[in-house]
C-alpha positions as CSV (number, residue, x, y, z in Angstrom):
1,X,14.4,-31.8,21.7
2,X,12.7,-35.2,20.7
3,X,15.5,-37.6,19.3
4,X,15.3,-39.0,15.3
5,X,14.9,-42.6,14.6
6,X,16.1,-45.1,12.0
7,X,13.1,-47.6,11.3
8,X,14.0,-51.0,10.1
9,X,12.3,-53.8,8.4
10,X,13.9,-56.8,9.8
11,X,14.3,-59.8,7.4
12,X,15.9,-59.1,4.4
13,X,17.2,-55.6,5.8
14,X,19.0,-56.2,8.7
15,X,19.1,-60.4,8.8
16,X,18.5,-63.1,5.7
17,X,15.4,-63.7,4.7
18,X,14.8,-67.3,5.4
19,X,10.9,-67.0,4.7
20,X,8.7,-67.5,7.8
21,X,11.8,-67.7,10.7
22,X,11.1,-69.7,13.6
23,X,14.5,-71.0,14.6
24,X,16.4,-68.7,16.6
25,X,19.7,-70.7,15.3
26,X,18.5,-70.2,11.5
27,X,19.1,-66.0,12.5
28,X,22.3,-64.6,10.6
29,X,23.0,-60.9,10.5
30,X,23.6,-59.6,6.9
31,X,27.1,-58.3,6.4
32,X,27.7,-55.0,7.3
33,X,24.3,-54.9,9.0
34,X,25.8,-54.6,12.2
35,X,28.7,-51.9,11.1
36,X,26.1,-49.9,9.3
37,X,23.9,-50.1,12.5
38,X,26.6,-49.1,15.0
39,X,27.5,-46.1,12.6
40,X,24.0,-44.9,13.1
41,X,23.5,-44.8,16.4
42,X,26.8,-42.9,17.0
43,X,24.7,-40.2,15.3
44,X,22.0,-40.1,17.3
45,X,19.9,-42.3,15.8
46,X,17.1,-44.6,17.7
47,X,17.5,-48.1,16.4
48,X,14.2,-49.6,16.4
49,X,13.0,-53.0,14.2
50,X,9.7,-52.6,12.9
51,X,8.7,-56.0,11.5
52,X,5.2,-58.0,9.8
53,X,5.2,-61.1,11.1
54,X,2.1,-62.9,10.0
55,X,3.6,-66.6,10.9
56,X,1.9,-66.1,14.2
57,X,-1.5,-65.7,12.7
58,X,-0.2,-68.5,10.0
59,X,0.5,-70.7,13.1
60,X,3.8,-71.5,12.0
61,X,5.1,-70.2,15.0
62,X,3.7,-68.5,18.4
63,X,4.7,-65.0,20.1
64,X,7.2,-66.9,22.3
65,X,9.2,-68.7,19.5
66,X,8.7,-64.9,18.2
67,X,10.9,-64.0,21.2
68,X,13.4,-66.1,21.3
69,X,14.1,-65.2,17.4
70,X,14.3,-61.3,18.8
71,X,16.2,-62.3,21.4
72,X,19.0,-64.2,19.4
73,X,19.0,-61.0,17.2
74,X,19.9,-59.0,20.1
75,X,22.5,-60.9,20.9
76,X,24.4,-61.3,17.6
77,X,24.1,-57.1,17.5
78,X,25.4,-57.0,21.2
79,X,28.7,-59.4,20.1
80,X,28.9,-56.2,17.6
81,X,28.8,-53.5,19.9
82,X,25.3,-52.9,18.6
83,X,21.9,-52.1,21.2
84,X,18.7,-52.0,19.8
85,X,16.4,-49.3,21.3
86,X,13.4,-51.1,20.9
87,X,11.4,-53.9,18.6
88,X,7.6,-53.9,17.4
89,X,6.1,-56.3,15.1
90,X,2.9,-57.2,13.7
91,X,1.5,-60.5,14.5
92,X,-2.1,-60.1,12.9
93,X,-3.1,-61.0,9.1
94,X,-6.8,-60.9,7.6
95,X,-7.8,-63.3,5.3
96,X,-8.4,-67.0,5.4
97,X,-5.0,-67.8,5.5
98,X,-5.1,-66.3,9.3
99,X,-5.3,-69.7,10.4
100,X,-4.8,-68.5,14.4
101,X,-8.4,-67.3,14.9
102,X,-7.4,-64.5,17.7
103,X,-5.0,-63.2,15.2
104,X,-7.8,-63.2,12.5
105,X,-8.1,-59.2,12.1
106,X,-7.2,-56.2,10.1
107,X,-4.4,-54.3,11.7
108,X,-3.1,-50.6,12.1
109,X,0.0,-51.9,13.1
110,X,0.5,-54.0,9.7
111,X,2.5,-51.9,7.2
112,X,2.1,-50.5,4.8
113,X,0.1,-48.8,7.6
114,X,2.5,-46.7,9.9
115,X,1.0,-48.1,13.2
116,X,4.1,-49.1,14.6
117,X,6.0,-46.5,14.1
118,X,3.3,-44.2,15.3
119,X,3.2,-46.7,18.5
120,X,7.3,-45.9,18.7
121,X,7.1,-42.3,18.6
122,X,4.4,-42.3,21.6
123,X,6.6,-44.6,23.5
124,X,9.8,-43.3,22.9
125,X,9.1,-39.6,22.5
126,X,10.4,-39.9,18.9
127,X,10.8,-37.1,16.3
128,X,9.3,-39.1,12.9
129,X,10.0,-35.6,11.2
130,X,13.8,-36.4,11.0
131,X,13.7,-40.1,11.2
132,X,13.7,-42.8,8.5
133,X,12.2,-45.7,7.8
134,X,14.8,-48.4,5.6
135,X,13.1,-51.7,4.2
136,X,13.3,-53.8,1.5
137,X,9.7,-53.7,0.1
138,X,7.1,-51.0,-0.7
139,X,4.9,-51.4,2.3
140,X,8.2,-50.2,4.2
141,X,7.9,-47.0,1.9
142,X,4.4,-46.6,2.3
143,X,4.6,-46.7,6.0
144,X,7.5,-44.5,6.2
145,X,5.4,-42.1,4.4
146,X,2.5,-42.4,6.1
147,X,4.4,-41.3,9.0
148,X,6.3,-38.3,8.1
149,X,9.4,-40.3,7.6
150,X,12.4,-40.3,5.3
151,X,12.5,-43.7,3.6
152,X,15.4,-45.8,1.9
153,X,13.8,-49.0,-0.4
154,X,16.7,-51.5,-0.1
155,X,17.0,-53.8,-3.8
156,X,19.5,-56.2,-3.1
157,X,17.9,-58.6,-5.3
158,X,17.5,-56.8,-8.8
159,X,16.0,-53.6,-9.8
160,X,13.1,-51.8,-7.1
161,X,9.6,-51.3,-7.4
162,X,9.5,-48.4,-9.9
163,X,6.2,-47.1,-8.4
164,X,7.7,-47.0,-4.3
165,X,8.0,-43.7,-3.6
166,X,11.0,-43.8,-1.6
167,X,13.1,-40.5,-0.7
168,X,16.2,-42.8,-1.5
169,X,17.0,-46.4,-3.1
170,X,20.2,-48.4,-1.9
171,X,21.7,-51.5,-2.5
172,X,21.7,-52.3,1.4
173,X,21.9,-51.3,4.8
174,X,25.1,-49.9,4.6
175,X,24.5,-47.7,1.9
176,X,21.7,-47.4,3.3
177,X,24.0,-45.8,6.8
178,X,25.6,-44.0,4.1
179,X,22.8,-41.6,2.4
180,X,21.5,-40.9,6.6
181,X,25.3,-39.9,7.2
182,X,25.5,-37.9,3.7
183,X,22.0,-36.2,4.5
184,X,23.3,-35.0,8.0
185,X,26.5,-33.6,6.8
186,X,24.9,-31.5,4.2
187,X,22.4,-29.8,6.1
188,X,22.9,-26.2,5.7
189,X,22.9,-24.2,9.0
190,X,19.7,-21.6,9.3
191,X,18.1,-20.0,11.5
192,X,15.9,-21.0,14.3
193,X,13.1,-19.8,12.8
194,X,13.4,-21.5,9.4
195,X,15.4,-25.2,10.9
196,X,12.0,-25.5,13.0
197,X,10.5,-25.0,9.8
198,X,12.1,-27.3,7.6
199,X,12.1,-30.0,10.6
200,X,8.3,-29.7,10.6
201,X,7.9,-30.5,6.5
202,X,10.6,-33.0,6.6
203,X,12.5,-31.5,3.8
204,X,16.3,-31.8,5.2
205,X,18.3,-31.2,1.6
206,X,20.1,-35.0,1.1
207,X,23.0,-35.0,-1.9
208,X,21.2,-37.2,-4.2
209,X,23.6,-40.5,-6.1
210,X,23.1,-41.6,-9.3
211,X,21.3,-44.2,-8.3
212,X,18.9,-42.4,-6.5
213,X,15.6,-41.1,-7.0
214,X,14.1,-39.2,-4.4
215,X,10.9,-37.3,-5.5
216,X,10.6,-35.6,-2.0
217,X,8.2,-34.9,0.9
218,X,5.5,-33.2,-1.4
219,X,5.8,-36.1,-4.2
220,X,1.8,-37.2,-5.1
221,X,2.3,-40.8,-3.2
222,X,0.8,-44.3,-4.4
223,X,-3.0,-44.9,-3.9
224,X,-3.4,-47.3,-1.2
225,X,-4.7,-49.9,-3.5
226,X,-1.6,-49.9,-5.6
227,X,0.8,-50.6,-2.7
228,X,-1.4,-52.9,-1.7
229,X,-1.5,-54.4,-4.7
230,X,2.3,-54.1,-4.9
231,X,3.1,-55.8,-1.4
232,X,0.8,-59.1,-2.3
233,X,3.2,-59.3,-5.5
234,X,6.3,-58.8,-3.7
235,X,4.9,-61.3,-0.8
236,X,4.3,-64.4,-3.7
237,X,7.6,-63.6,-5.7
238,X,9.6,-63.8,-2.6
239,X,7.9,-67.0,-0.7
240,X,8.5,-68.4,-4.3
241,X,12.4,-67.6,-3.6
242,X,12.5,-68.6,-0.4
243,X,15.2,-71.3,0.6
244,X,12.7,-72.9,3.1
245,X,9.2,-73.2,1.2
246,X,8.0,-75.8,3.1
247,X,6.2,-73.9,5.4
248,X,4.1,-73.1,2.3
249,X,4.2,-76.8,1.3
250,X,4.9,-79.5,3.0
251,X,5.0,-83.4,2.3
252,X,3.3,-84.0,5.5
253,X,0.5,-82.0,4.4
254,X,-0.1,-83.7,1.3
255,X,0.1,-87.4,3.3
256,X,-3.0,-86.0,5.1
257,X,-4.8,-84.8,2.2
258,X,-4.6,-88.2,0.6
259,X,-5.4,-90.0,4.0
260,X,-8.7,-87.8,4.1
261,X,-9.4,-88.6,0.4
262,X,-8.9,-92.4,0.7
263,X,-11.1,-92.4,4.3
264,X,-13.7,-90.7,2.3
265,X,-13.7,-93.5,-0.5
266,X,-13.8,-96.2,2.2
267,X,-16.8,-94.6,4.0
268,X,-18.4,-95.0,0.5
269,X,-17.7,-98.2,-0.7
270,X,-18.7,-99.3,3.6
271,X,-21.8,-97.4,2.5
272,X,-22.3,-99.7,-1.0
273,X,-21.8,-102.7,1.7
274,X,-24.3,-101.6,3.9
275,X,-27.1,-101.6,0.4
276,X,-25.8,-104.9,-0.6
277,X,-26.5,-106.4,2.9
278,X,-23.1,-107.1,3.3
279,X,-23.4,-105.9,7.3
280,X,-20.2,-107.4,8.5
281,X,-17.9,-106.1,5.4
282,X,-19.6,-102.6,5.6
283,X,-18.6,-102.9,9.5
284,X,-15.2,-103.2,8.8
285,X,-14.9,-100.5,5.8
286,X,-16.2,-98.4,8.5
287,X,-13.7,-99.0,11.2
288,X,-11.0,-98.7,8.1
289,X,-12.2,-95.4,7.2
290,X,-12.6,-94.2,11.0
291,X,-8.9,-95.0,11.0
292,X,-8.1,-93.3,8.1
293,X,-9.6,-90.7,9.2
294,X,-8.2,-90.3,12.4
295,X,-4.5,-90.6,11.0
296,X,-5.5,-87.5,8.5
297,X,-6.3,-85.7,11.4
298,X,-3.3,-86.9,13.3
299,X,-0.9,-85.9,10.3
300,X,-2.8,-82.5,9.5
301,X,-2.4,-81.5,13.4
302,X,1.4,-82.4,13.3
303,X,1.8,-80.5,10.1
304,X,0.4,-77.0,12.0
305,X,2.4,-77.2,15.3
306,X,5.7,-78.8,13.8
């Protein structure tokens, strides 16, 4: 028999968001993450992080800073008695704000397509019949779904996305542990025949809070352009809440926008030297706005790899 999974997002679910991470030391475990983690793998439970992390094709950060930020996680979660089974993320991002060239592409492995829990399932001999997938945002849902997973849509932060059509909504990961626990204990004993059955659609019976509202496996789910939609929204709304916007916006960038502006006027008025006859001032507006130039450059350069 194949063994069940929990899916998790990462930031936001299982660690604070803190925007586009790149510091291993910036990586703190959200309380009762670990507790609520540890619960489910004494059930059973495959732990693996599923994760977008389009910083990579941002170039805010590379696949080895990448690591070292998986790698802290891991260790916080060992100090709490807690193993992750595996981790998959998605580096790529299409659109012009790929700035990273090889990681210029659309992507299965994005959610809310269910690539990488597909990829899990193959690797790890997974059953995504009786797994779930718990995340914070409707792509989460949507690729939960898309595999033939039980989701959870965490809203820690306000009311949820009325239109994610998650099996379950909780305020966080532990309630989250909760509703998994809640949903084993209740299911009924049956027969061979008709557990195989059930297994198959996905349709475990799950004692439903008040908070809840799960319209089940068969529930019409969200055109694709709607979650779509609905993860761009959710993106903007929570870089603008982000405690660490300036990898959208930096000072540094704007110094080298201005640099580039004012070596473009001195080009110009070397230019208006050259039609005066003024050879030797026009000389030297040149070499000024060479410089100019060059220090844009300098600070634009500084700005992508800092």
């Amino acid at each position: 028999m194949k063994p069940p999974a929990v899916f998790l997002d990462r930031d936001g679910t299982i660690i604070e968001d803190r925007g586009y991470l790149a510091d291993p030391g910036d990586v703190r475990l959200l309380p009762g993450a670990a507790d609520a983690l540890r619960r489910l793998s004494a059930r059973g439970f495959h732990l693996v992080v599923v994760s977008n992390q389009s910083g990579v094709a941002r170039g805010i950060f590379d696949e080895s800073r990448l690591a070292d930020v998986h790698a802290r996680l891991e260790s916080l979660l060992a100090a709490e008695g807690v193993r992750l089974d595996a981790a998959y993320y998605c580096p790529y991002l299409d659109g012009p704000e790929a700035v990273v060239e090889r990681y210029r592409r659309d992507s299965e492995l994005r959610k809310p397509r269910p690539g990488m829990l597909l990829q899990a399932a193959r690797e790890l001999g997974l059953d995504l019949s009786q797994s779930w997938m718990v995340g914070n945002s409707p792509s989460d849902v949507e690729a939960g779904r898309r595999a033939g997973c039980r989701t959870i849509l965490l809203h820690t932060n306000g009311s949820p996305t009325p239109a994610a059509a998650a099996t379950f909504l909780a305020r966080g990961v532990e309630e989250a542990a909760d509703l998994v626990e809640r949903s084993l204990a209740s299911a009924s004993p049956t027969s061979s025949d008709t557990a195989g059955a059930t297994a198959a659609a996905g349709v475990n019976a799950a004692p439903e809070p008040a908070e809840t509202s799960p319209p089940g496996p068969g529930a019409p789910a969200a055109p694709d352009a709607v979650v779509g939609m609905l993860e761009r929204i959710h993106e903007q709304l929570d870089r603008a809440s982000r405690p660490q916007r300036q990898q959208d916006f930096s000072l540094l960038r704007l110094f080298a926008a201005l640099l580039q502006m004012l070596a473009v006027v001195v080009a110009l008025w070397g230019m208006l030297g050259l039609f005066d006859g003024e050879n030797a001032a026009a000389t030297a507006r040149f070499t000024l706005g060479c410089f100019l130039q060059g220090a844009a450059l300098t600070a634009f350069a500084l700005d992508r790899w800092r």
